[in-house]
N, C-alpha and C positions, 0 to 999 in steps of 0.2 A: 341249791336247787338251780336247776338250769330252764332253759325256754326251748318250745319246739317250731323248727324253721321246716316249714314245705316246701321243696323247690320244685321248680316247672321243672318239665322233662326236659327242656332245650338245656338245663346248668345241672344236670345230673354225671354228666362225663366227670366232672369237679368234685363228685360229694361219693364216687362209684358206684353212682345207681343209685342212690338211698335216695326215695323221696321224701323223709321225713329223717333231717337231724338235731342236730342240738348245738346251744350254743348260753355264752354268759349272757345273764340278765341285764338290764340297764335302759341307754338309749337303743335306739333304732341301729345309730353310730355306731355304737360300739358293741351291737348283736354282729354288726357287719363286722368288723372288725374281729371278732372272735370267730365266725366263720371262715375270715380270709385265713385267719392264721392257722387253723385246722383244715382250712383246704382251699391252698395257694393260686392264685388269678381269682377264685369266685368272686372275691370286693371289685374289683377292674370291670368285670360283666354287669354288676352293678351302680357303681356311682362311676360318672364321668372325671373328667382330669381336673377339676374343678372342684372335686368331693360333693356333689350334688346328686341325687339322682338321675341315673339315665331317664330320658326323657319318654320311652317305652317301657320302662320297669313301675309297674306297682306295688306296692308295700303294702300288706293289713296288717292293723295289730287286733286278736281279735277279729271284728268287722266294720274297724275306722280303718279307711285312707291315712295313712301317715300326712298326706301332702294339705286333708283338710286338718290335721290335728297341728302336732308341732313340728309337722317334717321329719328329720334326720334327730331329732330330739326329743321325738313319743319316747316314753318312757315305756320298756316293757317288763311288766313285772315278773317277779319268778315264776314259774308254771304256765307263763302267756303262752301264747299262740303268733308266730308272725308266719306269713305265707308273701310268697313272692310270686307273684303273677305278671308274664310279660302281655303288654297290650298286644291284642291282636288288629291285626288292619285285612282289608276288603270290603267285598260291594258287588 
């Protein structure tokens, strides 16, 4: 069974438009990691050089914040839900 990933329109040039695809279950980590490998640079738009999350990317799993749970290491289960949300800024 696989997980379903939302991406923002800004990382859909990466996924050819799809706002909703798929990827292996597990951690956070390695949902990312099975996206990059199914659609090359997306991991780079996400976590910095550092492997950490960019510092304008949000993560839900569900509707926990990765960053209040266990970060890069939420565990997401088969059939989860992760949406990637970039923060928006203005005023």
């Amino acid at each position: 069974m696989t997980v379903s990933v939302r991406v923002p329109t800004i990382l859909r040039s990466y996924t050819g438009g799809e706002a909703v695809v798929t990827a292996d279950p597990g951690s956070v980590r390695e949902v990312i990691q099975s996206l990059d490998a199914a659609f090359p640079g997306i991991g780079g738009r996400l976590l910095d050089d550092s492997g950490q999350l960019r510092r304008f990317v949000n993560v839900y799993v569900g509707d926990e914040d990765v960053r209040l749970a266990k970060g890069l290491d939420t565990e997401v289960p088969p059939g989860g839900q992760v949406s990637v949300i970039p923060a928006v800024a203005g005023g």
